[in-house]
N, C-alpha and C positions, 0 to 999 in steps of 0.2 A: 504494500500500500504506500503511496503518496502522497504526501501532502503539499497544498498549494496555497502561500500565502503570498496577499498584497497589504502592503503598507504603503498609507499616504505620507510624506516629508513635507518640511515645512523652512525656509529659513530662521534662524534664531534669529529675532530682534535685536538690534547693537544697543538697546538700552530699554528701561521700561517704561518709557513715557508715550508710547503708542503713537497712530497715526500714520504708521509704515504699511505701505505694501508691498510683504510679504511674498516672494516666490512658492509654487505647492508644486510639487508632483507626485507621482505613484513609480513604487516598485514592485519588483515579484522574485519570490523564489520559490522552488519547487524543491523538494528534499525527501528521504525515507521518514523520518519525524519532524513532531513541531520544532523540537528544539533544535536540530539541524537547520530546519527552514526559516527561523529568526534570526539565527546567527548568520546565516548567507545574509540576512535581510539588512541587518548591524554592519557588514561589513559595506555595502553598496550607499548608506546613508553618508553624503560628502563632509567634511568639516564646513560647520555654521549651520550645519541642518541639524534637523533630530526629526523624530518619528513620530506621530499626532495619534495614526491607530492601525492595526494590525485586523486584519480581515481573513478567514481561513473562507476557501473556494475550493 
């Protein structure tokens, strides 16, 4: 069995006074377990992103 996760990315804000937009996008890994297919997911997220939600499909 397979698992198939997408996770939305986000840029981190350079500070928290808001009013930034923000770049998103999606990723995906596919892996024999969850925890395999998060950590593919962990590695594809660029420096200044982080990860908003994880979707299993």
């Amino acid at each position: 069995m397979t698992v198939e996760l997408k996770a939305t990315i986000r840029q981190r804000p350079p500070d928290h006074k808001g009013g930034y937009e923000l770049e998103t996008a999606e990723l995906s890994a596919t892996a024999d377990t969850y925890d395999q297919a998060r950590e593919l997911l962990e590695d594809q997220v660029p420096a200044g992103w982080q990860m908003l939600s994880i979707a299993r499909y």
